[in-house]
Each structure stands twice: as C-alpha cells, then as structure tokens.
C-alpha positions as CSV (number, residue, x, y, z in Angstrom):
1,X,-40.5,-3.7,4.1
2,X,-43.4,-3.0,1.5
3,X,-46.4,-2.6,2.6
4,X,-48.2,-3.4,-0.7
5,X,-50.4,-6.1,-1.2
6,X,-50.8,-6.4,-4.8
7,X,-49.8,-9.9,-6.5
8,X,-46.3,-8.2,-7.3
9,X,-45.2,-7.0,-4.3
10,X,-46.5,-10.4,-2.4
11,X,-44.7,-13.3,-3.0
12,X,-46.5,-16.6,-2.6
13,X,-45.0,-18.8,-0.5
14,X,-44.4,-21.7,-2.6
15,X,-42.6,-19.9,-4.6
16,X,-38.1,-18.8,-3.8
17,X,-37.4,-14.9,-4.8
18,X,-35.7,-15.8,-7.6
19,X,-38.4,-17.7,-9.0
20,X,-41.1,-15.4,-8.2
21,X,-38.8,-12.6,-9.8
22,X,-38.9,-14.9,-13.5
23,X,-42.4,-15.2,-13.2
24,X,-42.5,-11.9,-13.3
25,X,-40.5,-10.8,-15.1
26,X,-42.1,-13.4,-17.7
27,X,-45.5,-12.3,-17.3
28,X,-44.8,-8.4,-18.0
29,X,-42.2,-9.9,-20.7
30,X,-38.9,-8.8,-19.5
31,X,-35.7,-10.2,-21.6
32,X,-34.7,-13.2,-20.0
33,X,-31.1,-11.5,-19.7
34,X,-32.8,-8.4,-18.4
35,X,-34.4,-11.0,-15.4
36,X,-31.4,-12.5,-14.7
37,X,-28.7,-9.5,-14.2
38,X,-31.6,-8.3,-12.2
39,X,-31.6,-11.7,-9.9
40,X,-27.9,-11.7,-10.2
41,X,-28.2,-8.1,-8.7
42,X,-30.4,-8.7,-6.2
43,X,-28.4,-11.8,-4.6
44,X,-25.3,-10.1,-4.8
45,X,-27.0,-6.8,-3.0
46,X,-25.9,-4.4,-5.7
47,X,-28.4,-1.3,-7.2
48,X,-29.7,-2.8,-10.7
49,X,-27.9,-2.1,-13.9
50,X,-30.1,1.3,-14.6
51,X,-29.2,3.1,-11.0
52,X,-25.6,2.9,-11.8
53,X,-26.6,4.0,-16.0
54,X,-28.3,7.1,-14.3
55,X,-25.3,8.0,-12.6
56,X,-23.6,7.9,-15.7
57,X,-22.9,10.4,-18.7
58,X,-26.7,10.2,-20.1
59,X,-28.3,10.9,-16.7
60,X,-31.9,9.8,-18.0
61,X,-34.8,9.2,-16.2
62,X,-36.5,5.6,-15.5
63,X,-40.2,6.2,-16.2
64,X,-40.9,2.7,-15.6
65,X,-39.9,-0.1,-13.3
66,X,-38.5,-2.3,-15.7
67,X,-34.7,-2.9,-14.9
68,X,-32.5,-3.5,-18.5
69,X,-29.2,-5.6,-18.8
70,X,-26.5,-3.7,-19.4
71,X,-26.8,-4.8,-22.9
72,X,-30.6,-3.6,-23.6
73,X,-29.9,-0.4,-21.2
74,X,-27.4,1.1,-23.3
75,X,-29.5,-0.1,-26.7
76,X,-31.9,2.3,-25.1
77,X,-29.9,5.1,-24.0
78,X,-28.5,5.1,-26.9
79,X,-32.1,5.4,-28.9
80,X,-31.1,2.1,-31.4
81,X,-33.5,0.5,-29.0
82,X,-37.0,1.7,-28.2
83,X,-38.3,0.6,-24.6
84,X,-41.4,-0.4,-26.3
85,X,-40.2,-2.7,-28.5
86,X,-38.5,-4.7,-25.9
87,X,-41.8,-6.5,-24.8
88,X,-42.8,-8.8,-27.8
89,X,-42.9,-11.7,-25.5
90,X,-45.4,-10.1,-23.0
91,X,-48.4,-12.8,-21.5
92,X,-50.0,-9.8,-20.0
93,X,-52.5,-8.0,-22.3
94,X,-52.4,-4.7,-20.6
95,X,-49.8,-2.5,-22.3
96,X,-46.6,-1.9,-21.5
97,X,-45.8,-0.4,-18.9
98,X,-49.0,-1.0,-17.0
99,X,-50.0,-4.6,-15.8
100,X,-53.3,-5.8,-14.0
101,X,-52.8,-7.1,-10.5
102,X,-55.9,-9.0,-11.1
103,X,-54.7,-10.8,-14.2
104,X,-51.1,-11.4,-12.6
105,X,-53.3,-13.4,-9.6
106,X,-54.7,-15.4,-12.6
107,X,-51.3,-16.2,-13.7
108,X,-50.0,-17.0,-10.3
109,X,-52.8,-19.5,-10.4
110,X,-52.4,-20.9,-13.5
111,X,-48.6,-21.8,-12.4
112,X,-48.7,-23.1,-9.1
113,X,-49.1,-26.6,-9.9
114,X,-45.9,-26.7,-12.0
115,X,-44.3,-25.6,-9.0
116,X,-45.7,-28.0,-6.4
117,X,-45.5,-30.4,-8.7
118,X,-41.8,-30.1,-8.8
C-alpha cells in the first residue's frame, strides 16, 4: 500500500477505481484507449501493456508513468509516434509529463457533483 498522499495516489471515496482511474487519466490527457487497456489490466491483475513491451525486442525505458495501449505503445517504440504528441487533449496546464497535485484537487472538485449527482 502507497503511502502517498497526493490527489493521485488518494482516491476519493465517492469515486470506484475505475472511475477515479478515467479521471485521471482525462485530466493528464491519456487516450481513452490508453485508460481503458490500462483498467482492463488492472481488473484482470495483469502488468500494463508497457512491462510486457519492455520485456520485449526493443527493451526501452519508461521515463514516465503514462501506460500506452498496445496500439500507441508500439506507434512509440516504433518512433512514428512521439510521446509528446500523444497529449493534445490534456485539461492540465502543466506540461507533459509533469502535473500539479494542487490543480488535480481543483479538478477533483470541480467533478464531484457529477458524480453524486448520479
């Protein structure tokens, strides 16, 4: 168990995983596919996409912690893809691949009554 307390490592609690892990993954502006083999990862218990890349032929380090699809993973290992590019969709104005824990609380708060609304 983490023993982090920033806004990405705590999940609120009116929030499930897998939501908490879209919000996320929307604020720092992950691909939606890239989210959703990541939740489909993490339910099913397996090491995301890019551990099992890594292992592979192109043996290339992760310098950040953003987990691609398969799809977008070999885009980028195959350099027709550049990580940067990736994050057009990003609400977070700190650049990629930073983010402000402070500004993610903001957005955590700025969501929460569309979710106890629902």
């Amino acid at each position: 168990m983490s023993t982090c307390k920033c806004s990405f490592c705590s999940k609120p609690d009116w929030l499930t995983q897998e939501q908490f892990i879209r919000e996320v993954g929307k604020f720092l502006g992950y691909p939606k596919c890239c989210t959703e083999e990541y939740i489909k990862d993490y339910k099913t218990g397996r090491p995301p996409h890019h551990m099992r890349i890594r292992a592979g032929k192109h043996n290339q380090p992760v310098s950040t912690s953003f987990v691609p699809c398969l799809w977008h993973a070999s885009r980028i290992l195959d350099e027709k893809k550049s990580i940067h590019r990736i994050f057009r969709k990003r609400i977070s104005i700190t650049s990629f691949p930073y983010s402000s824990d402070p500004e993610f609380k903001k957005y955590l708060k700025k969501i929460r009554k569309k979710y106890e609304n629902n």
